[in-house]
FIKEMI-575769 format. One line per field, with one value per residue (C-alpha): residue number from 1; residue in three letters; chain; x, y, z. Coordinates in pm, 1 decimal. Each point is the difference from the previous one (the first is absolute). Last residue first. Layout:
REM FIKEMI-575769
pos NUM,...
code ala,...
unit A,...
xx X,...
yy Y,...
zz Z,...
//
This chain:
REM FIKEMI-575769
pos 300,299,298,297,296,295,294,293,292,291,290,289,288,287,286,285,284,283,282,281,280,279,278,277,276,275,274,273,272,271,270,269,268,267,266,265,264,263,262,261,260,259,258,257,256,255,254,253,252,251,250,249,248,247,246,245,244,243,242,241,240,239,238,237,236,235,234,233,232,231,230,229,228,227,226,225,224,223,222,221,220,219,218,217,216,215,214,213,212,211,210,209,208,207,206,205,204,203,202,201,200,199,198,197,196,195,194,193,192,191,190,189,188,187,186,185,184,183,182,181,180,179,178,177,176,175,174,173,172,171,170,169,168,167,166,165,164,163,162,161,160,159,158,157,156,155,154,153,152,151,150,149,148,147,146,145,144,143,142,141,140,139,138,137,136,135,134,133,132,131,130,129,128,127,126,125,124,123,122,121,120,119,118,117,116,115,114,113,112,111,110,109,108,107,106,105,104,103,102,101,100,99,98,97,96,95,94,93,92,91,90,89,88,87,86,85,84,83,82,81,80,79,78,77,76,75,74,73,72,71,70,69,68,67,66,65,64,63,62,61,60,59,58,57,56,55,54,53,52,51,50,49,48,47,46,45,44,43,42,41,40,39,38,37,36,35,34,33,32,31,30,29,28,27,26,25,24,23,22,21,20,19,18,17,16,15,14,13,12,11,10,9,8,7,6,5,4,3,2,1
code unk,unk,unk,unk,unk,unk,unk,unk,unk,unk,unk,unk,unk,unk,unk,unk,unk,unk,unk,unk,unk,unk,unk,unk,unk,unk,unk,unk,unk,unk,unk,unk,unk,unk,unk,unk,unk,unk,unk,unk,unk,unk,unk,unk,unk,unk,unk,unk,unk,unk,unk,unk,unk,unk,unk,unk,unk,unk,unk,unk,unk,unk,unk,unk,unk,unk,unk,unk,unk,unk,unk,unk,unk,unk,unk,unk,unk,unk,unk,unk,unk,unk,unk,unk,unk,unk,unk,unk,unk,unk,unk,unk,unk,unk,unk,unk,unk,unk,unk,unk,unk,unk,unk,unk,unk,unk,unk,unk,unk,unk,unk,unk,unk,unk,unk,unk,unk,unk,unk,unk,unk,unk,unk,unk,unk,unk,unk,unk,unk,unk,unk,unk,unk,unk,unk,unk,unk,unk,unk,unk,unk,unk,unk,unk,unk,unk,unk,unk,unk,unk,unk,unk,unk,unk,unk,unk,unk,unk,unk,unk,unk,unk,unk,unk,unk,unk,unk,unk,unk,unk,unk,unk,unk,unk,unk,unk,unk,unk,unk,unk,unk,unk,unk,unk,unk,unk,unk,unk,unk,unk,unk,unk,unk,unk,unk,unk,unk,unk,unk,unk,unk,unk,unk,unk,unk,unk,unk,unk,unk,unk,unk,unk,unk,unk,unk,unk,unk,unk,unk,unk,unk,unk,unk,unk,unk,unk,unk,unk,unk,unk,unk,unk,unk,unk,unk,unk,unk,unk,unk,unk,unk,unk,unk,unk,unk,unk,unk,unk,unk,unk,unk,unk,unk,unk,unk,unk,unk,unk,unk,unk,unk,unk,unk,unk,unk,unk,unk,unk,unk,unk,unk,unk,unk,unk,unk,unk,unk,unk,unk,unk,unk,unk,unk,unk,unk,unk,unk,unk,unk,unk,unk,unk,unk,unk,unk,unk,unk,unk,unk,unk
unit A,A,A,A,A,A,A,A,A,A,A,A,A,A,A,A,A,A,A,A,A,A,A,A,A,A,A,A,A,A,A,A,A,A,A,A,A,A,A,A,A,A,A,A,A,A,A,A,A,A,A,A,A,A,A,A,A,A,A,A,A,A,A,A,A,A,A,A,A,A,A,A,A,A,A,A,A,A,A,A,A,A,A,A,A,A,A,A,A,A,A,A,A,A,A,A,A,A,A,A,A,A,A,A,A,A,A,A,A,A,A,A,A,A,A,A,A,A,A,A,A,A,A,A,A,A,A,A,A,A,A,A,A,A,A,A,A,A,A,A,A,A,A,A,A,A,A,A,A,A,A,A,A,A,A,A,A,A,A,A,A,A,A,A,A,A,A,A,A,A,A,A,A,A,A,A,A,A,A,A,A,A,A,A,A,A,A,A,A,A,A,A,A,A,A,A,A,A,A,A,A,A,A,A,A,A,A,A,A,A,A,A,A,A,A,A,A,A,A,A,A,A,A,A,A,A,A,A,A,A,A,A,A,A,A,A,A,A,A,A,A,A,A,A,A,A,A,A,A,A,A,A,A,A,A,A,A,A,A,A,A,A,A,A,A,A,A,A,A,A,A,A,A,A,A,A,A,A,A,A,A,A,A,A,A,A,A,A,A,A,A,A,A,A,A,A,A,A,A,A
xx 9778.4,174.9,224.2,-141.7,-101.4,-303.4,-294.1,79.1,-10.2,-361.1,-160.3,326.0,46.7,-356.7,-18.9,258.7,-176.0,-297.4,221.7,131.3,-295.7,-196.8,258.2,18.9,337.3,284.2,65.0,363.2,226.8,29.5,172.0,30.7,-342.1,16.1,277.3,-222.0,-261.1,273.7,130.6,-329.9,-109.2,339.0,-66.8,-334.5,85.3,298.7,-192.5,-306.2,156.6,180.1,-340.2,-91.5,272.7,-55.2,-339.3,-297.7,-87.9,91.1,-209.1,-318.4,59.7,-27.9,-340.0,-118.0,-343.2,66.4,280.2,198.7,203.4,122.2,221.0,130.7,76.2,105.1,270.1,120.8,7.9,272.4,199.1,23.4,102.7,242.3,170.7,-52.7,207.5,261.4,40.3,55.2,273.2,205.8,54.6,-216.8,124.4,-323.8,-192.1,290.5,-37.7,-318.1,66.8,351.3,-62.3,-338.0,-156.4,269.1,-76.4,-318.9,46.8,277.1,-268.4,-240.6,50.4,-60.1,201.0,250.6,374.4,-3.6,-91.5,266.4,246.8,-106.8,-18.2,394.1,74.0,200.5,-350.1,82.6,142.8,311.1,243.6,303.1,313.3,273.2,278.1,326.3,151.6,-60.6,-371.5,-57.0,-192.2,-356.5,-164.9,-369.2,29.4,294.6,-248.2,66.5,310.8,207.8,-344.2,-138.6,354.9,12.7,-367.6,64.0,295.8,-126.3,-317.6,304.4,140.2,360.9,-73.5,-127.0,-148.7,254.6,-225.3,171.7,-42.8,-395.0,58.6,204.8,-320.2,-262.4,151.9,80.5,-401.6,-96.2,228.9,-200.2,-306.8,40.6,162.6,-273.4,-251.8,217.9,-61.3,-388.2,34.0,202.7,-279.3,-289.9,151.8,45.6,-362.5,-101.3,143.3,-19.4,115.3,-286.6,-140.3,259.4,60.6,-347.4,63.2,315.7,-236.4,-300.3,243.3,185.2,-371.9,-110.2,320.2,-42.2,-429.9,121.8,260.4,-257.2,-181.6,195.9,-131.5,-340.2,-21.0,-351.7,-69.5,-276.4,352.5,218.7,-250.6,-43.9,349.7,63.7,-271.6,147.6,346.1,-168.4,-167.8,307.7,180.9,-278.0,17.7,377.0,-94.5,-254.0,229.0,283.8,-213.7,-176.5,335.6,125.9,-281.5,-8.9,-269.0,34.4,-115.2,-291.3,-262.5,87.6,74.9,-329.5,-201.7,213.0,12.3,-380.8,-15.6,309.2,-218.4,-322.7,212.4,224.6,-373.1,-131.2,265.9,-29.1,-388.1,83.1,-113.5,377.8,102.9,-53.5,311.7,-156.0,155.7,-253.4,-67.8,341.2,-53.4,-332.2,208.5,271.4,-331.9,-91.9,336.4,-35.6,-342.7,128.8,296.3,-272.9,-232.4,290.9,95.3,352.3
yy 7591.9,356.5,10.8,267.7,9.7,148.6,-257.6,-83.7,364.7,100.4,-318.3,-112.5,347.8,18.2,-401.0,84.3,284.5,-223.5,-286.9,222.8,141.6,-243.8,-187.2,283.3,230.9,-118.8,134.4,64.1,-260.9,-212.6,201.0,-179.9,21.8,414.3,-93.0,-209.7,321.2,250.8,-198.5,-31.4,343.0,136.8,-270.2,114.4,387.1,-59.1,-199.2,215.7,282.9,-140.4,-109.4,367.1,145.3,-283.1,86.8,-172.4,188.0,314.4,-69.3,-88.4,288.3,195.1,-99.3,-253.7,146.4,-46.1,-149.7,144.3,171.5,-329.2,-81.5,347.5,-34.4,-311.7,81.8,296.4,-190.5,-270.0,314.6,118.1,-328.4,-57.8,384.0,-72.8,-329.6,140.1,236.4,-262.4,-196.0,289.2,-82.4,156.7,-253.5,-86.6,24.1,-195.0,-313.0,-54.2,-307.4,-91.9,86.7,-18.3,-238.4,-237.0,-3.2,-90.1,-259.0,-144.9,57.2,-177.4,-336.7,124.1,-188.9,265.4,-160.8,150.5,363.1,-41.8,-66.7,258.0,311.2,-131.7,-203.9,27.3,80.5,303.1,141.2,135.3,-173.7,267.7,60.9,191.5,155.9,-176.3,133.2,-389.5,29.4,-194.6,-293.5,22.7,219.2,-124.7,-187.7,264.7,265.7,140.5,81.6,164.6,158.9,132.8,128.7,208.6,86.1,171.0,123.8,205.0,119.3,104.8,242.2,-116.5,244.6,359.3,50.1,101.5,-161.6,-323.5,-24.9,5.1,-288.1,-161.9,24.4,-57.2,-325.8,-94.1,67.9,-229.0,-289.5,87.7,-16.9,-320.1,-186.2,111.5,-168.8,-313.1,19.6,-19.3,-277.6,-224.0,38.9,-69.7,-308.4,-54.8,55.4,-194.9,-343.9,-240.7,230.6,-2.4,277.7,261.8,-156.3,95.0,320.3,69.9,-155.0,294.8,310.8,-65.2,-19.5,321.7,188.1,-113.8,100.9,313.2,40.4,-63.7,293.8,222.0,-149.1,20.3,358.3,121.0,203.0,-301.0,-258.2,208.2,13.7,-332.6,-77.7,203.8,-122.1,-395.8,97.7,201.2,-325.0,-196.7,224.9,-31.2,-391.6,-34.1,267.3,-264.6,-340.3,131.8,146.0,-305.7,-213.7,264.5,-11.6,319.9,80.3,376.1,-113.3,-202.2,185.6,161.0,-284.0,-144.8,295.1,134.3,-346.9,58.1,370.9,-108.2,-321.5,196.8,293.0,-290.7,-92.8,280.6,34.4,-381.6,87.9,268.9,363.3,130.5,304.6,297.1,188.9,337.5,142.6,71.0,-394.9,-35.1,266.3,-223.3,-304.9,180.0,81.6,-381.4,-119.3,256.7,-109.1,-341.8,64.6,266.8,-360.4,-206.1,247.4,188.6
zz 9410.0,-134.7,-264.1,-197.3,-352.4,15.5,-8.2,408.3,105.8,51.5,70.6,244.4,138.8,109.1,143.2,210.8,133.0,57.9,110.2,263.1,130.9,32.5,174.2,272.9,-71.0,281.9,310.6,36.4,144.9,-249.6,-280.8,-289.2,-131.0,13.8,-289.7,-166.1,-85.8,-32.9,-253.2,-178.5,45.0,-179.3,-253.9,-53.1,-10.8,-255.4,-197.1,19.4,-143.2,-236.2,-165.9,31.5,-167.3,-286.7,-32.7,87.2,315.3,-160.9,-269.5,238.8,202.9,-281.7,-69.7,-302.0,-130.1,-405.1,-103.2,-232.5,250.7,129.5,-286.3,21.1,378.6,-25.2,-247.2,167.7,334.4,-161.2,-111.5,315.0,137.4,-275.1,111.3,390.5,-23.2,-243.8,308.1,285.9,-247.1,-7.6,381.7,278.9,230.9,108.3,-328.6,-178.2,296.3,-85.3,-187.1,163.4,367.5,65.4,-266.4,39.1,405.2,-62.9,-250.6,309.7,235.6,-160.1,140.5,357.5,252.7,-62.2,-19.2,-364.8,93.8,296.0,-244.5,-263.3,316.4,64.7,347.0,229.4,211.4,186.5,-383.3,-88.0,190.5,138.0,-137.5,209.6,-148.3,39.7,-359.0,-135.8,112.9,346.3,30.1,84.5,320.3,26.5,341.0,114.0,15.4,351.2,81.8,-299.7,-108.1,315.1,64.5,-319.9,54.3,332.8,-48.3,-281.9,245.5,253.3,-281.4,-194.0,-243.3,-106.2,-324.0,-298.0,-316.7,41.9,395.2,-102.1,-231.1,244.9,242.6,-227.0,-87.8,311.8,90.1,-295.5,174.7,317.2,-121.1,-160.0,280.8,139.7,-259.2,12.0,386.8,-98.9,-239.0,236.8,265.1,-191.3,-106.0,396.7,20.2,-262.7,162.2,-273.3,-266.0,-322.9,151.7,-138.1,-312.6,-55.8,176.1,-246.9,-305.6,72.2,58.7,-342.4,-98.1,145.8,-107.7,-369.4,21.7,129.6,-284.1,-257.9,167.3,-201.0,-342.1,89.6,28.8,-108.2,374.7,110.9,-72.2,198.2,269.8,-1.8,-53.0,333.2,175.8,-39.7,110.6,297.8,98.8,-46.9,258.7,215.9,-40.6,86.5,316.9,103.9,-45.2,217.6,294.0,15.0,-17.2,248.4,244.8,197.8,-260.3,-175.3,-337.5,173.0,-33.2,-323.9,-200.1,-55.8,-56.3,-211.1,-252.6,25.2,-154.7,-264.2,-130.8,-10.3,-229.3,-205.9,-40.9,-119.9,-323.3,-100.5,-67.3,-225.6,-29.6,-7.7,161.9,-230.6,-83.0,-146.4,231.7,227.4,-13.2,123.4,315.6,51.5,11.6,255.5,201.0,7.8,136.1,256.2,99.4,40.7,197.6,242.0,24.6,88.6,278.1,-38.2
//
C-alpha cells in the first residue's frame, strides 16, 4: 500500500471515531505521531525489499515500529490510552534489543544471531501447534512435523541449554541472553531503566488488565468529575480545554509521547534507513519534550 493510501486509511479510521462520538484528539503530540508515521514510510519502503540484508534487516524493523506507532495513535484518537500502553511496551522492548543490537562490533553477524533466534522461534511455536493438533485427534507424523523436529535437533544447538531432568529440551529465551531489565540497564541511555519502570511495573496493570487497570479508570473518572465542575464555573472554557486538562487526557499524552519517543530512538538505531532531516528531528523532539516533560514521565 502507497504512503499516501496508509495515510488516508489512518485518517478514515479517525473519521469512523469522530462518528462515534470518539473525536481524535486536537493536540499537537497527535499530528506529529501523523508527520512522523508519513516520513518513517517513506524511508522504509524503498528499501524494504533491498538485496542487502543489513538494509533489508533495519527497514522491515522500522515498518514494524511504524505500525506500532499508528496503532497507539489510533488507539489514542479512539479514547483508549490504556491499550496502547502495550504498544509503547513492545516499542521499547524493541528499542533496547536494537540498542544491544548495534552495540556488537560486527552488526551484521548480530543481525545474524537474532534472525536464527527468530527461526528457532517459529519452529518451536510450530511444535507446539503440532502436538497440540495431535492432542485434539489430528493426524501425525506428517512431512511438515519432520520438518520442524529435524530443524530443531539440527539446527539450534547455539541456543539449546542443558537438558530438563525428564530430557526435554530447554531453549534460551531471548537472542540476546539477556532479560528486557538487563538490556534496559546496559542502554547507553540513562533513562532507560525510568523507562523501563514506567512500562512494566507502572503501567504494567493497564497491560495486564489486572484489578489494578480498573481502580485506574474509577480515580480517573472521578478526577474528570472534579474538573469538570470546577471548570463549569468558568465562563468561556471549551470542552476541549477540559479534556485536555483532565486526567483522561493527561494519560493520553503520556502514552502517545512515550510511544513517539521510543519510536523516535528506535528509527536512530537503524543505520541503514534514511534518517529524519535534523530539523525534523529536533522539532519532533522538541514536541514531546514541551508537551511531556511537566507530566511525570521519564523522558530526557
Amino acid at each position: 500500500m502507497a504512503t499516501s493510501e496508509k495515510r488516508d486509511a489512518t485518517d478514515a479510521s479517525c473519521a469512523n471515531c469522530a462518528s462515534t462520538g470518539q473525536v481524535p484528539r486536537a493536540h499537537p503530540i497527535f499530528e506529529m505521531a501523523g508527520e512522523m508515521i508519513s516520513a518513517a514510510w517513506l524511508a522504509a519502503e524503498p528499501v524494504a525489499e533491498s538485496t542487502d540484508r543489513l538494509v533489508d534487516f533495519d527497514a522491515h524493523v522500522l515498518k514494524r515500529g511504524i505500525k506500532g506507532l499508528e496503532a497507539a495513535r489510533l488507539l489514542v484518537g479512539a479514547g483508549y490510552w490504556e491499550n496502547a500502553t502495550s504498544v509503547a511496551r513492545q516499542l521499547f522492548e524493541l528499542l533496547v534489543n536494537m540498542e544491544h543490537l548495534g552495540s556488537f562490533a560486527d552488526r551484521k553477524k548480530a543481525c545474524g544471531i537474532h534472525n536464527n533466534f527468530g527461526l528457532l522461534q517459529f519452529f518451536l511455536a510450530e511444535s507446539r501447534r503440532i502436538e497440540f493438533e495431535k492432542g485434539r485427534g489430528r493426524p501425525a507424523d506428517s512431512p511438515w512435523e519432520t520438518s520442524v523436529k529435524d530443524f530443531l535437533d539440527n539446527h539450534c544447538a547455539d541456543f539449546r541449554l542443558t537438558p530438563r531432568p525428564d530430557g526435554s529440551a530447554r531453549w534460551r529465551t531471548s537472542w540476546s541472553g539477556k532479560t528486557t531489565r538487563a538490556l534496559a540497564g546496559a542502554s547507553p541511555d540513562p533513562m532507560r531503566v525510568s523507562q523501563y519502570e514506567m512500562l512494566f511495573s507502572t503501567w504494567s496493570e493497564q497491560t495486564h488488565a489486572t484489578p489494578g487497570a480498573f481502580a485506574t479508570d474509577l480515580f480517573v473518572r472521578y478526577e474528570d468529575e472534579i474538573l469538570d465542575e470546577a471548570l463549569a464555573e468558568i465562563d468561556g472554557v471549551p470542552p476541549e480545554v477540559v479534556h485536555a486538562i483532565s486526567g483522561v487526557g493527561r494519560r493520553e499524552v503520556q502514552t502517545l509521547s512515550m510511544t513517539s519517543l521510543l519510536f523516535l530512538q528506535l528509527w536512530q538505531q537503524l543505520p541503514n534507513v534514511r534518517q529524519p532531516s535534523p530539523d525534523e528531528f529536533s522539532r519532533w523532539q522538541a514536541t514531546i519534550k514541551r508537551h511531556a516533560a511537566t507530566k511525570g514521565l521519564p523522558i530526557f
